[in-house]
VMD Tcl script that draws the C-alpha trace (Angstrom):
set ca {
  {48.93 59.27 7.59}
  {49.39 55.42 6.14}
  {53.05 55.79 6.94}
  {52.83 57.38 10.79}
  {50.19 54.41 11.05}
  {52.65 52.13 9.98}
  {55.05 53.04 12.12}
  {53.35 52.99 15.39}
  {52.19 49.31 13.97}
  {55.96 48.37 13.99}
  {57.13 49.99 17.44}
  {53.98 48.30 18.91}
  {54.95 45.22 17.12}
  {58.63 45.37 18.24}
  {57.56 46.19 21.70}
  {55.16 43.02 22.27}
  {58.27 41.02 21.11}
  {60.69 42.35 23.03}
  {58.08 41.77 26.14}
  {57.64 38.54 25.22}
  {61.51 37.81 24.81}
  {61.79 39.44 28.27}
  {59.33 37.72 29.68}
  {60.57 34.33 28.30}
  {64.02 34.98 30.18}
  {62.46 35.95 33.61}
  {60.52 32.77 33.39}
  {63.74 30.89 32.69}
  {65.72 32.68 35.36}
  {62.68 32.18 37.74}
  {62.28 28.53 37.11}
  {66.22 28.51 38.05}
  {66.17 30.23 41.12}
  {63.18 28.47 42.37}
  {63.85 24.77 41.58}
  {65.46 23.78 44.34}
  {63.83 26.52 46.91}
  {60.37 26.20 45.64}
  {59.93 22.60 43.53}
  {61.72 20.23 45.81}
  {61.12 19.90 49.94}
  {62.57 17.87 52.09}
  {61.07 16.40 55.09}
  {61.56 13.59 57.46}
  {59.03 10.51 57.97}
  {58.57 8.63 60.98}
  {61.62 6.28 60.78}
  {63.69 9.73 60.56}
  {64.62 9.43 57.23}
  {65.02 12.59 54.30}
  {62.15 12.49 52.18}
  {62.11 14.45 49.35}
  {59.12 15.83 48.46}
  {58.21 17.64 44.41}
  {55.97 20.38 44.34}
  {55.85 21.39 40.42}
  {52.56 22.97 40.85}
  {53.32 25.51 43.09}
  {57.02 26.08 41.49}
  {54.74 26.54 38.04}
  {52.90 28.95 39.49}
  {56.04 31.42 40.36}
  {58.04 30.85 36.66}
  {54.30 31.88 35.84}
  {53.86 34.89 38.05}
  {57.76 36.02 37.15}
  {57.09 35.81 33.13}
  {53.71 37.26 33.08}
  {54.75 40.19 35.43}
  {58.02 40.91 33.14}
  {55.42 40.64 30.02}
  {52.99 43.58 31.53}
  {55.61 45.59 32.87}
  {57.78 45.46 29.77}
  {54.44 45.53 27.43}
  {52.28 48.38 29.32}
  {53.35 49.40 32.40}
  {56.88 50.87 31.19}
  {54.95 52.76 28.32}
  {52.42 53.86 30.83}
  {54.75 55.04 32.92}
  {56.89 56.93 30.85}
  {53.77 58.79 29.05}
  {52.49 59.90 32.41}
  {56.43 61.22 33.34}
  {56.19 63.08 29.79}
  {52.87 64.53 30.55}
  {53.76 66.05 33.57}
  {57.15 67.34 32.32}
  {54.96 69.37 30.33}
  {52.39 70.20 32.42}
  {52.59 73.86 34.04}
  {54.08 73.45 37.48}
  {50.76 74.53 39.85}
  {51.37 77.00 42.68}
  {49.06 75.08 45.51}
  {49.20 71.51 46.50}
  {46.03 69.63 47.26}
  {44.16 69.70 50.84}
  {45.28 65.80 51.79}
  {48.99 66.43 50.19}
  {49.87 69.79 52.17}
  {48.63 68.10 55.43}
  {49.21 64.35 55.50}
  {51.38 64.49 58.48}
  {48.53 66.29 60.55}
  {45.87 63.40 59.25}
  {48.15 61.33 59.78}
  {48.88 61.82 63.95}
  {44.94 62.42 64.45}
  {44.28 59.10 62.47}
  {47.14 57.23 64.87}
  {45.62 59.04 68.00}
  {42.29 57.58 66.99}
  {43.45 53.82 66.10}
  {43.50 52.21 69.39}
  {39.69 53.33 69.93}
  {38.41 52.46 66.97}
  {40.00 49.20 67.35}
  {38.70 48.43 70.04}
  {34.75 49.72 68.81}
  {35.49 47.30 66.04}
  {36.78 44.24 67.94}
  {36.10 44.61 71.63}
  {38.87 45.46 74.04}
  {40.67 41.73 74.09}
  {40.10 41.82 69.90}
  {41.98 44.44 69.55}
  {44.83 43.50 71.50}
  {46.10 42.24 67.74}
  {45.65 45.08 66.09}
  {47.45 47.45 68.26}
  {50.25 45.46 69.22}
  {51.35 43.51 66.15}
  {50.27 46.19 63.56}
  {50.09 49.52 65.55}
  {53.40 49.21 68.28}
  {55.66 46.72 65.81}
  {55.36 49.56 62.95}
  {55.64 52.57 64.96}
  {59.30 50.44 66.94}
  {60.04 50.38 63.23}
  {59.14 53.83 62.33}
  {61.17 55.02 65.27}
  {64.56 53.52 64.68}
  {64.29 54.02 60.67}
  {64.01 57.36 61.60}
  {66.85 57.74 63.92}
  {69.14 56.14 61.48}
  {67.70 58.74 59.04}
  {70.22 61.12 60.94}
  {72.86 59.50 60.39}
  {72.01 58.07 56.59}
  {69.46 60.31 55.28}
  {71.17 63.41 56.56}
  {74.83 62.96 56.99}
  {75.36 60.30 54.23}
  {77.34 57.64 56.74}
  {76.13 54.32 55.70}
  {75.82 52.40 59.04}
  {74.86 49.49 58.91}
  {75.38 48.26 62.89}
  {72.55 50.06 63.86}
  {70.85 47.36 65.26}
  {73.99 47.21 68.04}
  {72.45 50.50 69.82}
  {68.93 49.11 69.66}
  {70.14 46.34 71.97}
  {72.47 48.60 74.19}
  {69.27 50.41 75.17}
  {67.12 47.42 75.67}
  {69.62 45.53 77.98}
  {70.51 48.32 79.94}
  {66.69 48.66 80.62}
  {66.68 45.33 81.41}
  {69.83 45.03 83.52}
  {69.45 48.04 85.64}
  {65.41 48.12 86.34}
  {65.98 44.28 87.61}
  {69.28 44.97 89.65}
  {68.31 48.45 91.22}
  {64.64 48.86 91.00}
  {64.98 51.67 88.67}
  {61.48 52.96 86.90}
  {61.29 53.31 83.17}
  {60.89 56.92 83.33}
  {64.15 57.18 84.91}
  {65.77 54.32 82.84}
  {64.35 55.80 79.59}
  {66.68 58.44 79.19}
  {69.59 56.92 80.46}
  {69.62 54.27 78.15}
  {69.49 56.66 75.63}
  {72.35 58.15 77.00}
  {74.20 55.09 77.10}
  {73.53 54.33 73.11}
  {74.59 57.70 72.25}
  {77.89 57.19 74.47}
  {78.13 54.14 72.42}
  {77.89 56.15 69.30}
  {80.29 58.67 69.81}
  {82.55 55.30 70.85}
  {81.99 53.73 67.13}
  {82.44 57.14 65.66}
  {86.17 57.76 66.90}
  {87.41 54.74 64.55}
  {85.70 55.95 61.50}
  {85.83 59.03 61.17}
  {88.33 58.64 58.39}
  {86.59 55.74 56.83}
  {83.96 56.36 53.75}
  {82.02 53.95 51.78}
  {82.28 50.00 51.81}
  {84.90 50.24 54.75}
  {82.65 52.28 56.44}
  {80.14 50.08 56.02}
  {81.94 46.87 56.59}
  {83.30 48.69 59.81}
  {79.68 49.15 61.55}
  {79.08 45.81 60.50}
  {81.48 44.42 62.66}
  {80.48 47.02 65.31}
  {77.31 45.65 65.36}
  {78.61 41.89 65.12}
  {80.69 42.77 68.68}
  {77.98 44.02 70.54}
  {75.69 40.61 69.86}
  {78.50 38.83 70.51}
  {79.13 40.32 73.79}
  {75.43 39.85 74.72}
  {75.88 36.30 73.77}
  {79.29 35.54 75.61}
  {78.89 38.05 78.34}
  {76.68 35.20 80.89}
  {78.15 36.62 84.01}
  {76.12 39.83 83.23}
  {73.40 39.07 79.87}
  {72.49 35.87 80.66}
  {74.03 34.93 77.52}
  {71.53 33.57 75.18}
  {69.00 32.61 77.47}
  {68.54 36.09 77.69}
  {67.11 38.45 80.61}
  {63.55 37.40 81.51}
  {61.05 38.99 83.98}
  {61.49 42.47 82.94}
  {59.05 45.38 85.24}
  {56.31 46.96 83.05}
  {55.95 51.01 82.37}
  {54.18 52.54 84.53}
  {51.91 55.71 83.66}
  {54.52 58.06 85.49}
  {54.10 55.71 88.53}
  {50.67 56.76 89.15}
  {48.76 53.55 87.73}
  {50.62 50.05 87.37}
  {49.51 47.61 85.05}
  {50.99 44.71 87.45}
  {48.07 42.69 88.43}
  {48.56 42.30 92.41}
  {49.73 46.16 92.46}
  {46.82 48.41 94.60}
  {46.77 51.00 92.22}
  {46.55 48.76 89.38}
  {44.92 50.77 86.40}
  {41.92 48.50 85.25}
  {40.74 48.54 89.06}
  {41.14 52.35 89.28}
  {39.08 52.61 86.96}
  {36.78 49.77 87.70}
  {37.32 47.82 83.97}
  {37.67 44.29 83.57}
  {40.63 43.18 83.43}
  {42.82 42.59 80.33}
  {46.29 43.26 79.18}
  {44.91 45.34 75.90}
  {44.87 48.30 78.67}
  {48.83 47.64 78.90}
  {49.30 47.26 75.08}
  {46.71 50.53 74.69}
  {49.60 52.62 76.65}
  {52.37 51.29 75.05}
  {50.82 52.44 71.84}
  {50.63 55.76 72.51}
  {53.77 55.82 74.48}
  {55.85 54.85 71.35}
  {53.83 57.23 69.23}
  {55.09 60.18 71.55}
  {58.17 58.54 71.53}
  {58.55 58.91 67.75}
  {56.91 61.71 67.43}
  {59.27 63.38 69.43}
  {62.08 61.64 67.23}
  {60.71 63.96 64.23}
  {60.51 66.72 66.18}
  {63.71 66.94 66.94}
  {65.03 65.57 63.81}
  {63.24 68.97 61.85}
  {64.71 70.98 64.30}
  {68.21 69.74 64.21}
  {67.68 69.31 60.11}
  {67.20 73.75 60.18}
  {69.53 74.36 62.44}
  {73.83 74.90 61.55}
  {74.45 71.24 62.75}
  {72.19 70.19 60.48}
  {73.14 71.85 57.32}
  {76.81 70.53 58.47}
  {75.13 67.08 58.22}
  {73.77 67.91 54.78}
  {77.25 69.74 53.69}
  {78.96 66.47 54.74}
  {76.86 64.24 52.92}
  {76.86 65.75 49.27}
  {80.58 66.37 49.73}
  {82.77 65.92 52.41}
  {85.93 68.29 50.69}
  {83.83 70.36 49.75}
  {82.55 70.51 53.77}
  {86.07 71.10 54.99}
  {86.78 73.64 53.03}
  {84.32 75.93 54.01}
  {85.88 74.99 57.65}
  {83.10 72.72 59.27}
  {84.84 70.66 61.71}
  {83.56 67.27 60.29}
  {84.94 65.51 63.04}
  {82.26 66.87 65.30}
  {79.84 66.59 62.92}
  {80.12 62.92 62.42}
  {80.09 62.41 66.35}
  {77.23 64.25 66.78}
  {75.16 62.31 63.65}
  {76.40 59.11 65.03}
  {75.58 59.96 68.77}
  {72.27 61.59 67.95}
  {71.15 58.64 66.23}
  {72.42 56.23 68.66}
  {70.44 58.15 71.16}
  {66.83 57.55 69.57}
  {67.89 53.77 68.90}
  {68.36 53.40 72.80}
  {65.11 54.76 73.32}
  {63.51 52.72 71.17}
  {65.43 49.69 72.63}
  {64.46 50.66 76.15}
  {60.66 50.45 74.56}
  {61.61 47.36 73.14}
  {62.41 45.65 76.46}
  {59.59 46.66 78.23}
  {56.64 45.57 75.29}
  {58.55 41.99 75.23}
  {59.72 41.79 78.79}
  {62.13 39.83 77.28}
  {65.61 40.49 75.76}
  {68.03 38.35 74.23}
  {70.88 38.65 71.51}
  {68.73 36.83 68.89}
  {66.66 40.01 68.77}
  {69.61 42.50 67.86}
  {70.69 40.39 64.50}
  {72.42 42.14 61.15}
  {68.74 41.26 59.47}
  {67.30 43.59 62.17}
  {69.63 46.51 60.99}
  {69.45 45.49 56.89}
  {65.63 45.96 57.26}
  {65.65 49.14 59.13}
  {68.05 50.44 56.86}
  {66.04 49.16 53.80}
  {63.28 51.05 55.11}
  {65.49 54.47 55.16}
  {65.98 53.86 51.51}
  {62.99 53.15 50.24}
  {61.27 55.80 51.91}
  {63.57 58.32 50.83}
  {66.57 59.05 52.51}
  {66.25 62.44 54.32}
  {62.17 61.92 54.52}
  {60.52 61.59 57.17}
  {57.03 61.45 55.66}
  {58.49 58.69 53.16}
  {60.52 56.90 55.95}
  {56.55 55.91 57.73}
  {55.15 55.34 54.73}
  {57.57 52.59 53.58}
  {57.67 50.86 57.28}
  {53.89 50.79 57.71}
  {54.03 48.75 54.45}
  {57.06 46.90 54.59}
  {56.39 46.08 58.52}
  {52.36 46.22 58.19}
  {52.58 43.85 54.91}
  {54.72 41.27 56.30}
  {52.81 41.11 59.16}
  {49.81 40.79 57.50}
  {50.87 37.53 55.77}
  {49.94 36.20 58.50}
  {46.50 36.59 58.59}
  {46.16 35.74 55.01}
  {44.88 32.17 55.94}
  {43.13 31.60 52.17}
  {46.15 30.85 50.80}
  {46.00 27.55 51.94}
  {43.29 26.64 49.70}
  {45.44 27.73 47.05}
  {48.58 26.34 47.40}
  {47.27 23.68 49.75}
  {47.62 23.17 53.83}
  {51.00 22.98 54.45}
  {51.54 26.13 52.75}
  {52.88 29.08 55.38}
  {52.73 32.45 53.96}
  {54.54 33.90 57.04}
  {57.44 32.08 55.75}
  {57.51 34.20 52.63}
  {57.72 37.20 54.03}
  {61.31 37.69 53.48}
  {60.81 36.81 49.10}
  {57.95 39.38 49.15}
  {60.14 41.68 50.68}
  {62.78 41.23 48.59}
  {60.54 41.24 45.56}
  {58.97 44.86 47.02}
  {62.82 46.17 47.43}
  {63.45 45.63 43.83}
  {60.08 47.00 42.31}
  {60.56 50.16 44.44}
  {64.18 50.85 43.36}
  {62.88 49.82 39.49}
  {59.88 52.72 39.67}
  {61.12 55.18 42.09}
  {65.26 54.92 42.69}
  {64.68 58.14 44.95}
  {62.28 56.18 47.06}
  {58.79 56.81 47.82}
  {59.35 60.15 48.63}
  {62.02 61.67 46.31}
  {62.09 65.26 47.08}
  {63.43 67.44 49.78}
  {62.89 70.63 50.92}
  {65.70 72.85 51.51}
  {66.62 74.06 54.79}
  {67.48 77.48 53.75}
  {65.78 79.74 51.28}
  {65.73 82.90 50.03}
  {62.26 83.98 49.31}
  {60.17 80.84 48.04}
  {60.46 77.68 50.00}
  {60.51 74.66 47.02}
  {60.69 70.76 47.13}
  {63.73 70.00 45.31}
  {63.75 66.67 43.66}
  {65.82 64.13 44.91}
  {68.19 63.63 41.51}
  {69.72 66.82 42.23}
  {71.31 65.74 45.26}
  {73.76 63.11 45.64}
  {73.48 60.57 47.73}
  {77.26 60.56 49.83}
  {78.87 58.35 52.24}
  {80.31 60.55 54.53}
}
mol new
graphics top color blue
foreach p $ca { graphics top sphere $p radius 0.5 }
foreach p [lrange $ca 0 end-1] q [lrange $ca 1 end] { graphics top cylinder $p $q radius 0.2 }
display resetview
């Protein structure tokens, strides 16, 4: 007994030192990284000249933050974690999920059809004109076109990563053709979805030989020409002052939210008015909207194409040898996809009635793709979960006005939203490399439908 006693004395002795060694090195590396970022700012005084300013409190506080974390995780968490992984390796695998597990999508849609009225119980009608537009219509935009790049990432393993370029094809051509012809949005909704998806099938002729990093680097520049268009294209775009003035949705051109429109909803109804009304009907318009995208993602995911995506993905050879025609397949991912990102633009266009190339940037495409990643590529389920955080969490920075008596007034934690998001990235890909969701369901099955983790199946690139 002295000797077992012994040695967990020396593993837990070895253990705290190698945590503290790590932790030493992630406060050097941090302390490097953040010097120049975090310690020094420059401003400008009144006679316009660089002043440089040292802030080696606050740059203190992140080699701080970076050691200690590296300490705990190395120290406890890592330990923590892989008892808990050890314990359920040898627990007995149970037959029934829980209640909330087996039907968190269901909870889920009642709890979003509910949001805009509690809201507005909680904060009044013009209150909650925050909380359904910045949190509840910017997440489910989000939700939307993470989800239609799913298709074409998640499910047919092409990494795209110019996704962004069919997002803005469907806003402008909202934009463009309600303003030149007097078109309605329910009319303009699917044709700009239309459009993207013609769009699609135009940036999936080139590749369809292409795998990987060319791939890749291909839809990048795909996605670099179509913002570059928008931006050179004045005649037409408006170039980068962009296309102002843009006609609201109406509720199938029954009610109009214009104010000097007759039939105006809030004096149908005889409400005071406000534009939460508006932003109340956008929410639930982009709810169908994505809800809709799911739908017809499961569907497609059961159905032949779909298992051609999925064939395609773990191994293309493989695919034409049981003689799938992958060229069709690839259109069809790329199209598909395209399609929901038009809709989603033409959404876009009319919440900002607004639209101009700075919108439709590569970061705009690197965090929707981020978001397919770390929610699992090929889950839906996981897909939300990680944009109502990554989306939700950035935008609640802003409302996190006690920081300033931390760090001090001029401190603006909307400005780190990009570091946290970084930071998040990593410690997601540390603890779960599958994302949050890392198991899939098959879409055929003999007797017993089972979740198959997500290390059995191989992540392709078309």
């Amino acid at each position: 007994m002295s000797n077992i006693s012994n040695t967990h004395e020396r593993a837990g002795g070895n253990l705290t030192a190698q945590a503290l060694r790590e932790g030493l090195f992630a406060g050097l590396v941090a302390l490097g990284l953040f010097v120049l970022f975090v310690g020094l700012e420059t401003t400008q005084n009144i006679r316009n000249e660089l002043v440089l300013n040292q802030r080696w409190g606050l740059l203190a506080i992140f080699v701080i933050v970076a050691a200690v974390g590296r300490f705990l995780s190395v120290a406890y968490l890592r330990p923590w974690a892989a008892a808990r992984k050890a314990a359920a390796a040898a627990k007995p695998v149970e037959g029934e999920e829980s209640f909330f597990k087996r039907n968190f999508s269901k909870i889920a849609i009642v709890a979003l059809i509910f949001y805009p009225p509690i809201m507005v119980m909680l904060f009044g009608v013009q209150g909650s004109l925050k909380w359904v537009d910045n949190f509840g219509i910017q997440i489910l935009i989000y939700v939307m076109l993470a989800w239609g790049l799913n298709i074409v990432v998640g499910l047919a393993g092409l990494l795209d990563l110019g996704y962004v370029a069919f997002y803005a094809v469907g806003a402008y051509s909202y934009a463009l053709l309600s303003q030149q012809f007097g078109f309605s949005f329910w009319i303009l909704l699917p044709l700009a979805g239309i459009l993207a998806a013609f769009w699609g099938m135009i940036l999936g002729f080139p590749v369809l030989r292409l795998k990987g990093d060319y791939l890749a680097i291909v839809t990048l520049a795909f996605g670099e020409i179509i913002r570059l268009v928008l931006i050179n294209w004045t005649e037409v775009t408006r170039g980068t002052f962009g296309v102002s003035g843009i006609p609201k949705a109406s509720v199938f051109g029954i009610w109009s939210f214009d104010v000097s429109a007759p039939n105006n909803f809030a004096k149908a109804f005889d409400l005071p008015m406000s534009s939460a009304y508006y932003k109340i009907f956008l929410f639930y318009l982009i709810l169908a909207l994505a809800l809709l995208t799911a739908y017809v993602t499961i569907r497609l995911r059961r159905m032949p194409i779909g298992r051609a995506w999925e064939a395609l993905r773990e191994d293309e050879i493989a695919c034409r040898s049981l003689g799938i025609n992958t060229v069709t397949t690839k259109l069809t991912a790329f199209s598909i996809g395209a399609m929901f990102g038009g809709f989603a633009g033409s959404f876009f266009a009319v919440r900002q009635g607004f639209v101009s190339p700075e919108s439709f940037v590569f970061l705009e495409s690197a965090i929707i793709l981020a978001i397919v990643v770390l929610g699992g590529m090929g889950s839906l389920v996981g897909i939300a979960v990680a944009a109502a955080v990554m989306v939700g969490g950035t935008e609640l920075l802003r409302e996190m006005t006690f920081l300033k008596q931390i760090f001090g007034p001029d401190f603006t934690p909307e400005l780190y939203r990009m570091l946290i998001f970084g930071l998040a990235m990593v410690t997601v890909m540390v603890w779960k490399p599958r994302g949050f969701v890392g198991s899939r369901e098959p879409t055929a099955f003999l007797r017993e439908r089972k979740a198959v983790s997500g290390s059995f199946t191989k992540e392709g690139h078309g």
